[in-house]
N, C-alpha and C positions, 0 to 999 in steps of 0.2 A: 757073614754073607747069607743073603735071603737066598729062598728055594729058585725065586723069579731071576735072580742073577744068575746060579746056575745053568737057567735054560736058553740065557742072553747069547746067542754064538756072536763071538768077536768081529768085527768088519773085517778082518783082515782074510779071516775064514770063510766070511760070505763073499770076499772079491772074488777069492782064490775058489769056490764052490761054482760061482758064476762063471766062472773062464772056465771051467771043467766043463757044464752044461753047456755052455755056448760050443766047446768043442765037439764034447757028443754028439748033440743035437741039433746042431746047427742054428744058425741066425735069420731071422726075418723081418722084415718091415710092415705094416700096414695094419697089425693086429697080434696079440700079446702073444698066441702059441698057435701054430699048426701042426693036424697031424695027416695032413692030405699025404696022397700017393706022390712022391717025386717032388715034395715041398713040404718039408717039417722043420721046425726049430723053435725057436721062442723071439722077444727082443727083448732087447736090454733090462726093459723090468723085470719084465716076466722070469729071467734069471738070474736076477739078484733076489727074486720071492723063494725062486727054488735053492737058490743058495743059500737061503738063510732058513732050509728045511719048511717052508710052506706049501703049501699042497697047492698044483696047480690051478693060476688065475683067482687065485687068494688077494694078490696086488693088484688085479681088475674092479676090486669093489671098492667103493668110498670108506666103508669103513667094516669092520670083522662083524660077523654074526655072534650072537649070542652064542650059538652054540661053539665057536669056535675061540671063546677068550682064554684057553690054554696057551693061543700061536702070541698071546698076547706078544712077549717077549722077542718074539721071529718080528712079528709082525712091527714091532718100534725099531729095532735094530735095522732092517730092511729100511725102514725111511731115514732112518738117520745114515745109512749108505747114500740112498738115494737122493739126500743133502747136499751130503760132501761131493759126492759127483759133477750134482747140476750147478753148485758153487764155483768149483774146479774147473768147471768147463763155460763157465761165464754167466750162470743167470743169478742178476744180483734182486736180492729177495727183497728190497726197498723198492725198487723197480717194475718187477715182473709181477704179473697178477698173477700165473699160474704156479702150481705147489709143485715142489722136486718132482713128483711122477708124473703130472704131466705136462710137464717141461722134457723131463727127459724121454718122456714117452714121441714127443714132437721130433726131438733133437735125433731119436734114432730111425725117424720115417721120414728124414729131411733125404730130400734126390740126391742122390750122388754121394749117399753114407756108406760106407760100407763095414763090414764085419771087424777088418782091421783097428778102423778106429773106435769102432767098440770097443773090442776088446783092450785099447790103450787108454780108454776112458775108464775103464775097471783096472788096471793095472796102475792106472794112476799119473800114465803119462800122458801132460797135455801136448806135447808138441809133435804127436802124433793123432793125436785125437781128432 
């Protein structure tokens, strides 16, 4: 086992990270973290970044900075959640032009989403999602 797989945290830890954050923190639409007075939280991506130990708005950029290719590991594992989600929840990648984050970045600033089905979208249920 490489050094780089040990800093791999599992999906299962990042879902379970991300429903932690979404709980503390609460959930939002329209933009990936807030930290206004009486409106804070993140959305969906933005807490599967923090769930997979990224520092925040780490998954706002197209791609990692030089200075930051240590998250290298956070940073792959986080897309490849963010895969399996936007698979699971219907965008099929033959199809759709846009890449898992911003598809799912869409899917959780669609009207009428709410936190619940977030959070069944990281738990991995669709028939609540």
């Amino acid at each position: 086992m490489t050094t780089t797989d040990l800093a791999t945290p599992p999906l299962d830890t990042i879902r379970t990270s991300a429903i932690v954050v979404l709980h503390r923190d609460g959930w939002i639409q329209g933009d990936y973290a807030s930290n206004r007075p009486g409106k804070t939280g993140c959305c969906l991506v933005e807490a599967i970044g923090r769930g997979a130990g990224l520092p925040p708005l780490t998954l706002a950029r197209k791609k990692l900075r030089h200075a930051d290719a240590a998250l290298l590991p956070q940073w792959e594992a986080a897309h490849n959640l963010m895969d399996e989600i936007a698979t699971h929840l219907g965008r099929n990648p033959e199809d759709d032009e846009l890449n898992p984050k911003w598809w799912l970045t869409n899917w959780n600033d669609t009207t009428g989403r709410t936190q619940a089905q977030v959070l069944a979208a990281l738990e991995g249920d669709q028939e609540r999602a």
